[in-house]
C-alpha positions as CSV (number, residue, x, y, z in Angstrom):
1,X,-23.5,-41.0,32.8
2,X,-23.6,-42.8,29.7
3,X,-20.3,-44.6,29.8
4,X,-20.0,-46.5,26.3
5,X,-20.3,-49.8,25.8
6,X,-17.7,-52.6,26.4
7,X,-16.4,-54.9,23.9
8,X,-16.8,-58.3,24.9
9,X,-13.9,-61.1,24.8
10,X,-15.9,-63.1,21.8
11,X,-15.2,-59.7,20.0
12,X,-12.1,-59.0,20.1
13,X,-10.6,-59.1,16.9
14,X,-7.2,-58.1,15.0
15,X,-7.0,-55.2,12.4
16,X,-4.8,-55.5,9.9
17,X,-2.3,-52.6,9.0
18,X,-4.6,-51.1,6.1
19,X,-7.4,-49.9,7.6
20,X,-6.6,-50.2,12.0
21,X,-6.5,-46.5,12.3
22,X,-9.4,-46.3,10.2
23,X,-11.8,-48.2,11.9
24,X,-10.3,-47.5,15.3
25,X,-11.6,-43.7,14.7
26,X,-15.4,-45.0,12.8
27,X,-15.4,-46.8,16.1
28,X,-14.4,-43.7,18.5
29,X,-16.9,-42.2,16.4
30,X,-20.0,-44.4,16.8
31,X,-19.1,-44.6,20.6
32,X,-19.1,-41.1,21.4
33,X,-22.1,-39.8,19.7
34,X,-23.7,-42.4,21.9
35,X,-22.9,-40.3,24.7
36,X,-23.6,-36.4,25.7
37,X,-27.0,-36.7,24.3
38,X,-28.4,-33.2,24.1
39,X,-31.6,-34.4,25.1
40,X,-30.9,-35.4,28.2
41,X,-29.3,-32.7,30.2
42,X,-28.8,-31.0,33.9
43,X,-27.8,-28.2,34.9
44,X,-24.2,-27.5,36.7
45,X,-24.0,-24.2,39.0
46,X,-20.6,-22.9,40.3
47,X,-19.5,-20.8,43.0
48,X,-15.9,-19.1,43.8
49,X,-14.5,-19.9,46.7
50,X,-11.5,-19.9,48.8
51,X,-10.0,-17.5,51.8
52,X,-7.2,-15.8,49.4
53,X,-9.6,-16.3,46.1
54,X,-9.5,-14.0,43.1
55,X,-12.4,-11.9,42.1
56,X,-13.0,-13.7,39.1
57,X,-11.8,-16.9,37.4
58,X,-12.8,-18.8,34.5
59,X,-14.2,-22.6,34.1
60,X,-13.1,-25.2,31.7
61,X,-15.6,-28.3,31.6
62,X,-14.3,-30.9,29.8
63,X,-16.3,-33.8,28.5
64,X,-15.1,-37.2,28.8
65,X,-15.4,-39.5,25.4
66,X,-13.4,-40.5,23.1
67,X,-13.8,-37.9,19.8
68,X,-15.8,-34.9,19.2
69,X,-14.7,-33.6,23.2
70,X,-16.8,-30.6,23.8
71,X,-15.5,-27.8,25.8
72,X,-17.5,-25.3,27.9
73,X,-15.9,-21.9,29.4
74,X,-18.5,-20.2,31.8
75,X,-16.9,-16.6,33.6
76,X,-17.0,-16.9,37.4
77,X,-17.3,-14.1,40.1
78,X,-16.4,-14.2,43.7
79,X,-19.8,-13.9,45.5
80,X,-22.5,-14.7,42.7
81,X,-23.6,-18.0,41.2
82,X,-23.3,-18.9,37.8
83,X,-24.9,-22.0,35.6
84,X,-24.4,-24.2,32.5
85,X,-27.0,-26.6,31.2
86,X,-25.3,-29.3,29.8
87,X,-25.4,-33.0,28.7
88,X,-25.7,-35.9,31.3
89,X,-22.3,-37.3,32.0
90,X,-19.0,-36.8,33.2
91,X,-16.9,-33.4,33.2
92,X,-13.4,-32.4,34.3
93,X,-14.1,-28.8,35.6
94,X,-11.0,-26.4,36.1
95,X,-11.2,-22.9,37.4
96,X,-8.3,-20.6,36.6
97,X,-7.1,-17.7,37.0
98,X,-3.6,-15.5,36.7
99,X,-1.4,-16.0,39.6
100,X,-3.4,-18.7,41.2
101,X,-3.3,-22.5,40.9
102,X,-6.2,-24.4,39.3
103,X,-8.8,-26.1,40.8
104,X,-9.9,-29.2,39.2
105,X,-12.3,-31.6,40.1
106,X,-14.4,-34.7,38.4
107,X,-18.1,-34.4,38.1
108,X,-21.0,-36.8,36.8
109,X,-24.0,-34.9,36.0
110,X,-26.9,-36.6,36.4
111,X,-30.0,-36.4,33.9
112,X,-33.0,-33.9,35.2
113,X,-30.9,-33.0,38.1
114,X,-28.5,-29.5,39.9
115,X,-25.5,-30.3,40.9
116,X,-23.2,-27.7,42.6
117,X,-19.7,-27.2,42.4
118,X,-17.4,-25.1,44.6
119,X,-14.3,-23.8,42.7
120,X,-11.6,-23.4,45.8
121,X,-8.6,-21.6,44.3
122,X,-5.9,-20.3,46.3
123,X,-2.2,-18.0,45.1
124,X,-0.1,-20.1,43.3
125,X,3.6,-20.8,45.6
126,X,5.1,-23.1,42.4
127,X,6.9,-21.5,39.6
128,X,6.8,-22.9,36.3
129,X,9.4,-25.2,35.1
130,X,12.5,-23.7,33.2
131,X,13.4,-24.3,29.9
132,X,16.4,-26.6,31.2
133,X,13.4,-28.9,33.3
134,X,10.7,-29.0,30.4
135,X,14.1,-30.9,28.4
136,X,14.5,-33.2,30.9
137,X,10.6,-34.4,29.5
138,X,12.6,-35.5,26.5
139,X,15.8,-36.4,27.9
140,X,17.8,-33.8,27.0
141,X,20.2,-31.9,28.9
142,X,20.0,-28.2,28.1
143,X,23.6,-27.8,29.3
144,X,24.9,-30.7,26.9
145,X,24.0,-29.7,23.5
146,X,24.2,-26.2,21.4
147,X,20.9,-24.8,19.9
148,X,20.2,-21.4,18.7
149,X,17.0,-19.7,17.1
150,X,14.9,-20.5,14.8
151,X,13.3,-17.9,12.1
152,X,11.0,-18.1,9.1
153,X,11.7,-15.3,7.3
154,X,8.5,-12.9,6.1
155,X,6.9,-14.6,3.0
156,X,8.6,-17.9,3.5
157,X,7.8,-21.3,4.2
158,X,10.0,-23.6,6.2
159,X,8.8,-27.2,7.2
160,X,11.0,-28.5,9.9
161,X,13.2,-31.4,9.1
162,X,16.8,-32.0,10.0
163,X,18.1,-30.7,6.8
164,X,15.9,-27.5,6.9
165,X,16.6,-26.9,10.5
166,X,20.1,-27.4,10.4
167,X,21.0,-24.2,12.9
168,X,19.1,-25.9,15.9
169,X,19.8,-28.9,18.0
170,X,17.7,-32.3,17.0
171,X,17.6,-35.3,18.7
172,X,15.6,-38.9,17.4
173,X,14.2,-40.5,20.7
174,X,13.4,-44.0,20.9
175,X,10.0,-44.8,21.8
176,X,10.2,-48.2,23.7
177,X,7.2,-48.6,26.5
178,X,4.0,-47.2,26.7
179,X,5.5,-45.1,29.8
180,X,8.4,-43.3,27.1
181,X,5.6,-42.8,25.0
182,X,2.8,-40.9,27.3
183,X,6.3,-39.0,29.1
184,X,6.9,-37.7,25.1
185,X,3.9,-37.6,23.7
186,X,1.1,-37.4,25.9
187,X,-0.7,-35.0,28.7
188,X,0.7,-36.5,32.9
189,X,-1.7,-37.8,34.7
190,X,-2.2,-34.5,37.1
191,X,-4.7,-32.5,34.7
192,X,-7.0,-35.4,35.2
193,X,-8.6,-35.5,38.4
194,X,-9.2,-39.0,40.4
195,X,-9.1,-42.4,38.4
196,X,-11.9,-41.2,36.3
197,X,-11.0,-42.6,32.5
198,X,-10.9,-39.0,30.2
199,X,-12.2,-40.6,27.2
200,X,-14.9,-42.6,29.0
201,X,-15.7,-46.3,30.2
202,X,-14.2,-47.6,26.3
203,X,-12.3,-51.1,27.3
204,X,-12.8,-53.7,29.9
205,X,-9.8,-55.6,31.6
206,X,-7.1,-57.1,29.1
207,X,-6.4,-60.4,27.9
208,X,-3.6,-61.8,26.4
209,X,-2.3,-61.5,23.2
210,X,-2.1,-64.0,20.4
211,X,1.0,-63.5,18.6
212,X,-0.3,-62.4,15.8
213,X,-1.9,-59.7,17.5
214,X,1.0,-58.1,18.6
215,X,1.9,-56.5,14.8
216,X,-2.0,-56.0,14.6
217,X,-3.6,-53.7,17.6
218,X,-7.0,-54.7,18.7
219,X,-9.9,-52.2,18.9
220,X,-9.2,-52.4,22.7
221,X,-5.6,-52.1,22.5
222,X,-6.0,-48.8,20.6
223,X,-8.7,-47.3,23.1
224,X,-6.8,-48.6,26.2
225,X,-3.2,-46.8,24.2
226,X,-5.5,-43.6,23.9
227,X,-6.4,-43.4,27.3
228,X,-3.0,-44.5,28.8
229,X,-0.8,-41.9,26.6
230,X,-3.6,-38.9,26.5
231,X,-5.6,-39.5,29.0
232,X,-5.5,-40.5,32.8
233,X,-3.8,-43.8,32.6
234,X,-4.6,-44.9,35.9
235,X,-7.9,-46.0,34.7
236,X,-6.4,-48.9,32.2
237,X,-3.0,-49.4,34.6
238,X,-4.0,-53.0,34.3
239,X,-3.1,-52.9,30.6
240,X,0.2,-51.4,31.1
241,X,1.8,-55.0,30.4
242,X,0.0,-55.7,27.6
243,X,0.9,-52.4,25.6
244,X,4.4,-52.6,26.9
245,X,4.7,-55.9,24.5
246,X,2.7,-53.8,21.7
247,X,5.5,-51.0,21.4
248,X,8.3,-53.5,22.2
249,X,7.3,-55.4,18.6
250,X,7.3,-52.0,17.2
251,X,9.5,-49.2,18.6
252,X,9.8,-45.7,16.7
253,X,12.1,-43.1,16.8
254,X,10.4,-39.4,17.3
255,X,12.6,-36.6,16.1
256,X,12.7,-33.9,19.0
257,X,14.1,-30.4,17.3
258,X,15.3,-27.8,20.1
259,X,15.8,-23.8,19.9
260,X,15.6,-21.3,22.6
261,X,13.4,-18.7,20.4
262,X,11.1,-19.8,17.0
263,X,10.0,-17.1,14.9
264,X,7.3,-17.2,11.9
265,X,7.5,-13.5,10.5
266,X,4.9,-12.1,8.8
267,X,2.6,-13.7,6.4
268,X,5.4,-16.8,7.0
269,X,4.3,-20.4,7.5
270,X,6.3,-22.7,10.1
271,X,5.2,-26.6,9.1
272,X,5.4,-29.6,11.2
273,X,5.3,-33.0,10.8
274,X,5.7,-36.3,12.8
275,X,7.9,-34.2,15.3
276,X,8.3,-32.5,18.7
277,X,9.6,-29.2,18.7
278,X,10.4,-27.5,22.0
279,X,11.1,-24.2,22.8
280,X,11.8,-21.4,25.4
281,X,9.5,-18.9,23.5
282,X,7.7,-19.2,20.5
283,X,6.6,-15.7,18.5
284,X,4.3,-15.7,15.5
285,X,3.7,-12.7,13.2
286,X,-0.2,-12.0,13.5
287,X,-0.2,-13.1,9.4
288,X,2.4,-16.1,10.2
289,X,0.8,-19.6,10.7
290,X,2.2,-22.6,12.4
291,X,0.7,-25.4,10.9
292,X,0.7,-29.4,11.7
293,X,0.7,-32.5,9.3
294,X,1.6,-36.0,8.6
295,X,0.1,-39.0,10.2
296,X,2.1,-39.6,13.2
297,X,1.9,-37.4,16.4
298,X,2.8,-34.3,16.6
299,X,4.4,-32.2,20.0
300,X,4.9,-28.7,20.4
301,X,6.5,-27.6,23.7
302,X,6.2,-23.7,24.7
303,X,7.1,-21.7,27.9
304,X,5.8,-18.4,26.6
305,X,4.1,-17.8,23.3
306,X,3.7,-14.3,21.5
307,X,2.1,-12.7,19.0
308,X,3.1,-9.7,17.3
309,X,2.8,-6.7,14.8
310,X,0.0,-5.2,13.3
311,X,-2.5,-6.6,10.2
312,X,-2.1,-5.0,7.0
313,X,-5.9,-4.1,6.3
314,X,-6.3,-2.6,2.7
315,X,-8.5,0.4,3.1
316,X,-11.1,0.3,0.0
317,X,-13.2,2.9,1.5
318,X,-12.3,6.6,3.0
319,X,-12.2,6.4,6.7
320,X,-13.2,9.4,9.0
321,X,-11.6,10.3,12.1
């Protein structure tokens, strides 16, 4: 697997706050198109198994690198092989299917080379969490405050802020370790199988800081903060100290809005900026839109979402039945 390249100590170097981000994502950029080469590929081949498995399930492979992630989806029967050809390098494979608990695994696909993979998945026995323990995420207490629900009316245009959403519960959370900040904002640990990094080999072990570094995030910092919060963090847990200090020179607040329903009617358009919102369900019209701004991140948290009603398709020609 082509893993990136390390930075080495003589190279590390402060941003300033103008362009970090900017040259942060050039350098994301130059690393992973380095990677995945499409010249250089293997071939993956799958197989369903397990004593209570479903007939059929469906693979997610996941690449590993840190922008431009490709996804795969290759449909899986009980009994028959199936194959991808992909890129050299490492996936994160899960097989799914409804009423059964995923099967994930970590895979390094060697160049010129088969490698098999045995998707074992068996009936699910956990339930999914209630609305009352997906709070608890953002510690809120479900019992404690008074929400209600949220609708954008057909036509309209609501973007979410505490004076536009003054019918549901808000609350600002203060965002003071890296830990506060993967718990809020980022994916746990679980989806990613073993210590594998998700976003690739980017950083090598931490130094210290210079104090003038801590208001100005190194290239590594930012890689090492991408993996920790959105990735698997137990492949940079020996920079947990270091981007502990980080945030503690420069805590936010991250608005978390609260409603047990959210409703964008037709043709309506829910916007969202630097914000969480979480829900118990979330229904959009098939003409509403949910859309996503600003420059912070954003979090939506759903336990069922719908869409309804029907399009509205002008009829120009005569149709025959």
């Amino acid at each position: 697997m082509n893993t990136g390249t390390f930075l080495r100590t003589s190279n590390y170097r402060p941003f300033n706050a103008s362009n970090s981000v900017e040259e942060f994502q050039q350098e994301a950029l130059r690393r992973a198109r380095s990677m995945y080469l499409p010249d250089r590929t293997g071939r993956l081949f799958f197989e369903l198994h397990g004593e209570c498995a479903a007939d059929t399930a469906t693979a997610l492979i996941s690449e590993h690198r840190p922008a431009e992630c490709r996804q795969y989806t290759l449909e899986l029967q009980r009994g028959k092989r199936a194959f991808l050809e992909l890129p050299a390098g490492g996936y994160t494979i899960v097989a799914r299917a409804p009423g059964f608990d995923p099967h994930r695994v970590y895979v390094d696909l060697p160049q010129g080379q088969d490698l098999g993979v045995i998707a074992r998945i068996e009936p699910s026995v956990a339930k999914p969490p209630t609305f009352a323990q997906r709070l608890q995420q953002f510690d809120i207490d479900l019992t404690q405050i008074k929400t209600g629900n949220l609708v954008v009316d057909a036509g309209m245009q609501l973007t979410l802020t505490p004076e536009t959403a003054a019918a549901i519960f808000f609350k600002n959370l203060t965002i003071t370790s890296i830990d506060d900040a993967k718990r809020i904002l980022g994916h746990p640990d679980k989806i990613w199988p073993g210590d594998q990094p998700r976003y690739g080999k980017m950083v090598g072990p931490p130094t210290g800081l210079r104090a003038r570094d801590k208001m100005n995030m190194l290239i590594e910092s930012r890689f090492a903060m991408q993996e920790y919060v959105y990735g698997n963090s137990r492949s940079v847990v020996q920079w947990k100290d270091q981007l502990n200090e980080i945030i503690r020179v420069s805590a936010v607040n991250f608005p978390v809005f609260v409603s047990y329903t959210v409703t964008v009617g037709p043709d309506a358009v829910l916007a969202l900026g630097s914000l969480g919102l979480v829900c118990d369900t979330l229904r959009v019209h098939y003409t509403g839109k949910v859309t996503v701004s600003g420059t912070g991140p954003t979090v939506i948290n759903v336990g069922t979402y719908e869409q309804y009603g029907w399009y509205n398709i002008p009829l120009t020609t005569p149709v025959h039945f």
